[in-house]
N, C-alpha and C positions, 0 to 999 in steps of 0.2 A: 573546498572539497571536504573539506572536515566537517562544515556543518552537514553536508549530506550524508556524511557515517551516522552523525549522531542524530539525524534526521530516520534515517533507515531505521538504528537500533531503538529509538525511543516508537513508533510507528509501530514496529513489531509487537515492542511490550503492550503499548497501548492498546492496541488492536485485541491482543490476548486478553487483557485486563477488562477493559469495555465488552465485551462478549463475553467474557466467564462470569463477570459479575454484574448482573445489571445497574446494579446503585452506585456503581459511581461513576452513571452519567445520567442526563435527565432529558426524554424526547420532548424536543421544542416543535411546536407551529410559526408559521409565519405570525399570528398573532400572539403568540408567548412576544415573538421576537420582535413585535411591534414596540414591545415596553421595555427594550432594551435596547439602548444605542449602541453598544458594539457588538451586540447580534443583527444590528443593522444595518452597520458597518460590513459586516460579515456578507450577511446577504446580499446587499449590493456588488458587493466586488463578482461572492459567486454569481449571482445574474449576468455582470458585464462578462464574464468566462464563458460561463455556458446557456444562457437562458433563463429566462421564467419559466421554461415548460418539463419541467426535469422530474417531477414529482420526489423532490429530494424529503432525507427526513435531517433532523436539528437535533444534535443533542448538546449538552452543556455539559464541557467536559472542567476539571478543577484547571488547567494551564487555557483555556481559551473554550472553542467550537469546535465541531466535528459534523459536518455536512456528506450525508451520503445520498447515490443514488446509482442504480443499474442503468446501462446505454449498451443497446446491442450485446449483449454478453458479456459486457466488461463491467465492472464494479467499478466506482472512484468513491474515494475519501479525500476531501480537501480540510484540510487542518487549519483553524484559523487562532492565531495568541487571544490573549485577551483583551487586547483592544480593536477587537478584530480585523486584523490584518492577514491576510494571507501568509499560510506558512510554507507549506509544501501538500504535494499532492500523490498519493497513491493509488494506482490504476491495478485491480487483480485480473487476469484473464488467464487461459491456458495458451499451450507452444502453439496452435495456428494463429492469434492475433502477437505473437511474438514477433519483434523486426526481422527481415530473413537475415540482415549479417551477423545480430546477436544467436538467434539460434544457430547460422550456420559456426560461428565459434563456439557456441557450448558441443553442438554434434558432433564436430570433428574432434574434439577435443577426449568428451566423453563418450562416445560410439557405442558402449557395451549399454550404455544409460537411457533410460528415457524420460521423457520432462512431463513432471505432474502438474506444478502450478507457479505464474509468473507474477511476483508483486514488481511495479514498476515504480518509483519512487521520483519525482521531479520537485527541485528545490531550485529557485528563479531560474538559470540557462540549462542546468544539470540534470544530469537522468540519470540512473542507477537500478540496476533491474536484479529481484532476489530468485534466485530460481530454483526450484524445488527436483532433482533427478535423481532415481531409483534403479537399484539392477536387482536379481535374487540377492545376491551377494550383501550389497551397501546400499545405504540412501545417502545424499548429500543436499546440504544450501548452499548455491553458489553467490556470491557479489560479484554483476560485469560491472564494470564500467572503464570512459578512457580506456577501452580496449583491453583490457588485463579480467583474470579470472579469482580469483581468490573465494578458496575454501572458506565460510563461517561456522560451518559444521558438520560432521562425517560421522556416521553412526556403520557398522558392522550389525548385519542380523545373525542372531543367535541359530543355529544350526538345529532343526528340529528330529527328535529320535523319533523312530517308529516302533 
């Protein structure tokens, strides 16, 4: 269970880092990836996962691969080390592709709240879902998993004067 905390928390940064900066990753093709056996490695496993027909994109990240693509609304990143092997995987969607007994614990939980955006995190049997809920008031990041809720972050909005 600990490598899915540190799965989530490194996923996070990374995600930020790779989007804020473009250089430090590099979009690969399948023929970039032809000249590299564990981008090849890589690709094969994502094929046996989801397809050849995904129109994913590759990039080269410094710990390994980073394989993305959109499916019906939902975003996934599959993480691969550097020898490419599967790491873990993160799924983004919003609260209706969210499971109903996960949302129905964040709702009842937080009622006054409502759910802006879900990262889902799966590391071999594990799943861990980050969840982004907002009121006037507050915003919060929630961690579910194994049925427990836990705060990562809680911000108060500043009260605006007229």
């Amino acid at each position: 269970m600990i490598y899915l905390s540190v799965a989530i928390s490194t996923f996070l940064a990374a995600s930020t880092v790779t989007h804020a900066q473009g250089t430090s990753s590099r979009t690969l093709n399948v023929h970039t990836l032809g000249a590299d056996r564990t981008g090849v490695r890589a690709a094969r496993t994502f094929w046996k996962l989801y397809g050849e027909d995904k129109n994913e994109c590759w990039y080269k990240l410094s710990a390994g691969y980073l394989a993305e693509f959109e499916d019906e609304g939902i975003r996934h990143k599959l993480i691969f080390n550097k020898s490419g092997n599967w790491l873990y995987t993160m799924r983004e969607y919003t609260e209706k592709e969210l499971p109903r007994d996960i949302r129905h614990m964040v709702r009842s939980t937080y009622y006054d709240f409502s759910i802006g955006w879900v990262k889902e995190v799966i590391m071999n049997k594990d799943t861990a879902y980050v969840i982004h809920i907002d009121s006037p008031a507050e915003w919060k990041d929630l961690i579910v998993r194994d049925g427990e809720i836990e705060v990562q972050k809680s911000y108060e909005r500043q009260a605006t004067s007229h």
